[in-house]
Structures are given as C-alpha cells and as structure tokens.
N, C-alpha and C positions, 0 to 999 in steps of 0.2 A: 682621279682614276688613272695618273701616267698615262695621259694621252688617249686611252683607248677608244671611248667614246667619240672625241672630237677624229678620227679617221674615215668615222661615218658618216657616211653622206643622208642629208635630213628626209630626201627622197623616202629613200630604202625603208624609212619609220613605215611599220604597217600599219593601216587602216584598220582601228576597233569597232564595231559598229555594237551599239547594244548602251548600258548604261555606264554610266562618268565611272563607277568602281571600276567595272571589267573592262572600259579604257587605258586606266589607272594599271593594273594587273595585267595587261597586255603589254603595254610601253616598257614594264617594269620590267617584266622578264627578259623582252628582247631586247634592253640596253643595254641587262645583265650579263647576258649571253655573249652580248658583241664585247666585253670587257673583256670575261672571262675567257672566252678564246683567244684574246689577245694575249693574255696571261699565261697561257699555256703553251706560247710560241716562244716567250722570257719567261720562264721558270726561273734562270738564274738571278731575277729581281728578288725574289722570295729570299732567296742567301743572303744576298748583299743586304736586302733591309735588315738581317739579323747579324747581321758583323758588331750591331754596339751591343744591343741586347746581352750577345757571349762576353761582351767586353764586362760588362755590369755584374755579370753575372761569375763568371768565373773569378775575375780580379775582386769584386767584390766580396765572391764567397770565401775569399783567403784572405782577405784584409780585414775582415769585419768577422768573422767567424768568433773570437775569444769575446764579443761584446753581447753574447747570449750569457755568457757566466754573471754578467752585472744583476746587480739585488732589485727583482722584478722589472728584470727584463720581457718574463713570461714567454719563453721559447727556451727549449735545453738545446737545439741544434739550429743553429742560422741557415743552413740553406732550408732546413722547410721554411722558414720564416721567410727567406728574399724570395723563393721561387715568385706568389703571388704577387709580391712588390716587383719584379723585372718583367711581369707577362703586362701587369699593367701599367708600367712606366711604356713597355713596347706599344701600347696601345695607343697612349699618349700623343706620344714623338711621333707615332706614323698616321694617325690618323689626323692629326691638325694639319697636315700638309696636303687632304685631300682635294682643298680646293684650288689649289695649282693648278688643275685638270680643267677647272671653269676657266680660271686667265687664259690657259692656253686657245680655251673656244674662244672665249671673247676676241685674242687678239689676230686668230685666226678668221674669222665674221664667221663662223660656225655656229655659235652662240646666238644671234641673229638670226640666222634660217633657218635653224630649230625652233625657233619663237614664233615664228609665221607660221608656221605647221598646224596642224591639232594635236600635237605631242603633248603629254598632260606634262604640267611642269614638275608636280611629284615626281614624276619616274626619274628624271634626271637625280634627282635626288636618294628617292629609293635605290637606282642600279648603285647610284656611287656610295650609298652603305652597305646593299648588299654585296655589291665587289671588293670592297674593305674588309666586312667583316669576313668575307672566304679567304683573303690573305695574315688576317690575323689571327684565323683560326687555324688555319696551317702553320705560321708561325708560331703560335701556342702552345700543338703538340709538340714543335722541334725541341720549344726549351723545357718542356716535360722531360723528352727522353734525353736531352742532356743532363737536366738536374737527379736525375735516377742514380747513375753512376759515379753520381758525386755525394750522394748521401741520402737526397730525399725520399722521401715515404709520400705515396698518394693513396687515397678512395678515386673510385669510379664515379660516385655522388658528386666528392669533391672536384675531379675535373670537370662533368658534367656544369657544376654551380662553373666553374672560374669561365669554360666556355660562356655561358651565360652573358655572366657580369662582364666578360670582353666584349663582346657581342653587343649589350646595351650602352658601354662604355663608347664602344667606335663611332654608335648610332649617335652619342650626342658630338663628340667632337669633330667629327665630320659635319655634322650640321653645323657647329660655328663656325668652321672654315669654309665651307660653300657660300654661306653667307656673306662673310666676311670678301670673298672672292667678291661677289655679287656688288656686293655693295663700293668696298674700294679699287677693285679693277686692278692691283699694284702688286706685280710681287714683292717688293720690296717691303711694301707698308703688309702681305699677308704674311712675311717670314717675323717681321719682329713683332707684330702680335702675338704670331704662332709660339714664338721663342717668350716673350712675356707672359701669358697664360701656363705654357706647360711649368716651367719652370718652380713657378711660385707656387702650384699645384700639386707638384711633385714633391716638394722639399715640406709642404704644410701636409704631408700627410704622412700614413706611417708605412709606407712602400720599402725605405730602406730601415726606420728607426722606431722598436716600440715606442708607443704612447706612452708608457709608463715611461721611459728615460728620456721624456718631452718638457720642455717646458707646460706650464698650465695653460698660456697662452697657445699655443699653438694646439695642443689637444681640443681648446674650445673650436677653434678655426673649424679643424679636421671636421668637426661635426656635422659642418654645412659644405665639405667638400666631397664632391661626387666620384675623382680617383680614391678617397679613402674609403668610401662607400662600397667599390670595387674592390679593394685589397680585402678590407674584414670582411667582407662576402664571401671571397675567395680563399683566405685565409683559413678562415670560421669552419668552412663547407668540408677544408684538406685534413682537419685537425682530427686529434681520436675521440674526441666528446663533441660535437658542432653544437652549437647553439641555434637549432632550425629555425627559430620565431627571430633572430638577429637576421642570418640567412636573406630571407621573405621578404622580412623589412629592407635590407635597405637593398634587395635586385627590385624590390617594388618602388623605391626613389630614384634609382637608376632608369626605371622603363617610364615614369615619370618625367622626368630632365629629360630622358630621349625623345618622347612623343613630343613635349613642349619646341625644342631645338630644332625638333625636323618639320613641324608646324611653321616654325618662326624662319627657318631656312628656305622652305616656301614663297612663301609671302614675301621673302628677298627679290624673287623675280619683277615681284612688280616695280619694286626702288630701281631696280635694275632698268626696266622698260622704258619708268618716268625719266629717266637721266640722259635717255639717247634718242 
C-alpha cells in the first residue's frame, strides 16, 4: 500500500467490541481510510503508475494494429481488442508489488506492534486490497477514456464486467505478494518473484495476442490462467454479442482464486509470527 499504512501508529487502531466479523469490518475500514487519505495527499502516484500502461497502449496500439487483419484473428479493430489486455496487464504489474508495503512494516518493527494488538490480521490484508483495488479502478477508467479517442467502442455492462474482473484480479495478486512479503521478508527475493510470475502470465495469455494466432500449446496453458480469465471476461463483456454464461464463468473462477489467495494470505501471518 506505498507506505501508507505503516505511518500509523498501532495505538491509533480502534477498539471493536462485539463479534470477530464486525472486528474484522471495523479494522478493515479504518486501515482503508488511513490508506486512502494518504492517497489523496499523492495523487500524482496514480499518473505515474500509468506512464507504462500508456506506453502499452498507444505504442502497442500502432505496432500491432494491422495483426487484426490475420485469418481468425477474431477482432476487426485491435485497440478494442488491447484495451482489456493493457487494463489487465495494469493489474498485473501493479498489484504484485503490493507487498513492498509489508517489507517496509517489517523492517520498520511496525509489523510487530501491530501483531501484539487485537488488530484482526485480515484487515491488513483486506485494507491492502481494498486500497489497490480504488487505485486500479481509477486507473481503469483513465485508460477507458484514452482508448475512446483512439478508436475504441465500449458498453456500460462491459466496463461494469472489466471493473469487476480487475477488481477480483488485484484481489488475488495482491494476496500472493503480501504473502510472499510475509513469508520472505526480502525485497529483492519479492521483486524477482513478482517479475517471474507476472511475466509468464502475461505472455501465456491472450492480453496482447488472439488465441486463435497461438500456438495450441499455449491456448491449452491459458485455460488454467487466471489473467486470461480476466481478459475474456473483460473482453467478452465489451464486445457487441457477449457471451454472458462465458462472462459468470470465469468472474466466478476469478472470485474463487481471490477468496483462496486472500485465505492463504492470511494464514501467512502466522509463518510470519513462527519465524521471529
């Protein structure tokens, strides 16, 4: 969460009295709160994370444009085609770096005095999705209304669905790099993860390149990958005939993988606890 979190003091955590949920929902809010204020002081964070996204996007919409004419390609115009592949490539890239904001507690002993607390350990978790996913969904609209004036065509549905499928997307990879934090304490060892996973993830799915001009092998891949899960979600939802039972399916594998990750991101704490 860029620091935000870790500025507060463990103190300041308010007392939930009542049951472990509305504990849970109390911590949540107010860690989200303390984020997103902070957020609202650097606004200019938001631009600067979308400097590559435009890069993706505009260079790629001019480089790659005449490879919609190829024989079942299945797109007559490449930027509707990239939009959903560069919101979710944006997803990607920014969300696996969420858990820098735990090293930082960690190496600050922030991390520590929030553990002695009754601060539910979800919340830490929950605020750093919910404060991801309010920046990626701002960034989302930006590259909406970039890609407008460069050609693309949306539905309301369809943004509605790509909100979604980003949204359930940050939820999981922000839980493997809080984890990932948790567990290795290193940024070093969480940058080349982060850079191992997205990569191979991004390139096996069809973000930049129909399925159809895929090899077979990697079409099969795509199937069990959760950024392509994303794209033809998003894709599917923007298009002028959607396929709504594709749609359902797979934002319903998406909130799936999420609940699992943010479960499994959890129960990081305690690896975390036993280590120190």
């Amino acid at each position: 969460m860029n620091g935000a979190i870790s500025t507060m003091s463990p103190e300041t955590v308010p007392a939930a009295r009542g049951s472990a949920r509305w504990a849970l929902a109390t911590h949540s809010r107010y860690l989200t709160m303390q984020s997103v204020r902070a957020l609202s002081r650097q606004p200019f964070f938001v631009a600067i994370s979308l400097v590559q996204p435009m890069i993706w996007l505009l260079l790629f919409g001019e480089l790659f444009k005449r490879v919609a004419e190829l024989p079942g390609f299945g797109a007559s115009n490449y930027i509707d085609f990239l939009i959903p592949g560069i919101i979710v490539m944006n997803v990607l890239f920014g969300a696996s770096w969420s858990g820098m904001t735990f090293i930082e507690m960690i190496g600050q002993g922030t991390m520590d005095r929030m553990l002695t607390t009754p601060l539910r350990r979800g919340a830490l978790i929950i605020a750093s999705l919910a404060y991801n996913s309010i920046t990626i969904v701002v960034q989302t609209a930006i590259i909406f209304l970039v890609g407008w004036p460069l050609g693309a065509t949306y539905t309301a549905p369809g943004i509605l669905v790509s909100l979604a499928a980003t949204i359930l997307l940050t939820g999981a990879f922000c839980s493997i790099s809080n984890a990932y934090a948790l567990v290795l304490r290193s940024r070093e060892a969480l940058i080349g993860l982060s850079i191992m996973l997205a990569l191979p993830l991004s390139f096996l799915s069809s973000a930049l390149m129909s399925q159809g001009a895929a090899p077979d092998w990697i079409r099969s891949v795509s199937r069990f990958n959760p950024v392509d899960w994303a794209v033809v979600a998003s894709r599917e939802a923007l298009s002028g005939s959607p396929d709504w039972g594709a749609v359902w399916a797979h934002l319903g594998y998406l909130a799936v993988i999420a609940l699992l990750l943010g479960y499994l991101a959890t129960r990081a704490f305690g690896s975390y606890q036993r280590s120190i």
